[in-house]
N, C-alpha and C positions, 0 to 999 in steps of 0.2 A: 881340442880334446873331445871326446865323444864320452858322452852324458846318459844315461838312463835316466827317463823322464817320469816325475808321477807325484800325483796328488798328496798334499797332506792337509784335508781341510780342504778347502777351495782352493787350495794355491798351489803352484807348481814349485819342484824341487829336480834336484840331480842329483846320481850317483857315478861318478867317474865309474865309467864300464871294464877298468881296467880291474876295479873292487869285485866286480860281479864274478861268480862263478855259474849259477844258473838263474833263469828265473821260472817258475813252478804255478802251475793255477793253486788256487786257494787249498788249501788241504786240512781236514778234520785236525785239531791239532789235541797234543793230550792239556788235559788243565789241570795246573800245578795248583794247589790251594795254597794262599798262604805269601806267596809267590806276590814281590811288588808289583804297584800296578801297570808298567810298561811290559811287563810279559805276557804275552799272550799265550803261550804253551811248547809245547814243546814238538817237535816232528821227528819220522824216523825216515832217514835220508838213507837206505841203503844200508841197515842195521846201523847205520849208529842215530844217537840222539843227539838233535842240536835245539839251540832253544832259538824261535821267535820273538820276534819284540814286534809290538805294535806301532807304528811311526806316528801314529794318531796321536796316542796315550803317551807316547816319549817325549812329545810336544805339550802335553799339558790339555790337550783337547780329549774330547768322548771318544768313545771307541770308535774304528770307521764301518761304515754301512761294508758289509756285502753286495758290488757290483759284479757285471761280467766281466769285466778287466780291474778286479783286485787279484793281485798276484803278491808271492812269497819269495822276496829277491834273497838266495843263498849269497851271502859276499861273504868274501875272504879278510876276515876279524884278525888283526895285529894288534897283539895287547904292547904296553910301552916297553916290557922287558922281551918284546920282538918274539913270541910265539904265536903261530897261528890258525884259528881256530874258525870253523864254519859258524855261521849267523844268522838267522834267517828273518827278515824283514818285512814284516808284513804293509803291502803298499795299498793302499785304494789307488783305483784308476791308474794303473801303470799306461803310458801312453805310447813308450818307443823310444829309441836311439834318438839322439839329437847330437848334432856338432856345432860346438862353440868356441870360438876362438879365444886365445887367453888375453888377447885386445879388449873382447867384449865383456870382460867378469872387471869387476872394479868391489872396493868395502862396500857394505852397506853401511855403515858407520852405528849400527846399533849391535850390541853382545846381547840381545835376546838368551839364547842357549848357547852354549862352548859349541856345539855340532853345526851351527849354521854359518855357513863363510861367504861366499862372496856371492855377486848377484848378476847380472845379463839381462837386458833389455832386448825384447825383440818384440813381432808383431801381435804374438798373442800376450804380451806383459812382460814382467818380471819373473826369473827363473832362478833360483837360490840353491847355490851348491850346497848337499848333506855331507860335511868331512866324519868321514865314516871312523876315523880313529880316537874322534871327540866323543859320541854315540853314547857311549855308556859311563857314566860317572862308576870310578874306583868301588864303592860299593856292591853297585848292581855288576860290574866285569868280575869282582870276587865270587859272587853267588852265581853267576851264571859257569864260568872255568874256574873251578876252584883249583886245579893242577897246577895253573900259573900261580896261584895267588899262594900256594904252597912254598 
């Protein structure tokens, strides 16, 4: 499968690229006040507004540094009662396409966050799939799409 590569922290992660719909250089975002702390704000994609999350802050880490390759992965957000809705992701160090065989992913055997699954060894380390459906805990998917949660 082919993976969308990028930092959270020092460590490398994946986003099955079949999730991705664009990915976007960093962009001014609007800030929600009030707004938990994994959002980072909100963008307007083409008149509409979608909100970002921070992958940094969704992980329990500081906010990530502004690099020249942090980028805004728009994926395609399936909430559980199967609607779906743009996302935007705010990545430090996006690094590229990657393929990885389903050979190669095996448990990590630890449940850190519900969003982090399985893992891939290769030459630069460990590589840890983000299951983009686990992402947001029921409350923050309520406040972010409230039409679903209606």
């Amino acid at each position: 499968m082919k993976l969308l590569v990028f930092h959270i922290g020092a460590d490398r992660y994946g986003l099955r690229l079949r999730d991705v719909v664009r990915v976007l250089p960093l962009l001014e975002l609007k800030q929600l006040p009030l707004a938990p702390d994994p959002v980072a704000g909100l963008m307007d994609l083409h008149g509409a507004s979608v909100p970002v999350i921070d992958l940094n802050r969704a992980s329990g880490l500081p906010p990530g540094a502004d690099h020249f390759d942090t980028r805004i992965i728009v994926a395609d957000y399936v909430t559980p009662d199967g609607v779906h809705h743009q996302l935007g992701l705010r990545a430090e160090r996006v690094l590229g396409v990657q393929d990885v065989r389903d050979d190669q992913l095996s448990d990590s055997g630890v449940q850190a966050a519900p969003f982090l699954g399985q893992v891939a060894s290769d030459t630069q380390g460990m590589l840890q799939l983000v299951e983009l459906a686990q992402l947001l805990p029921a409350g923050l998917r309520a406040l972010l799409f409230q039409d679903s949660a209606a």
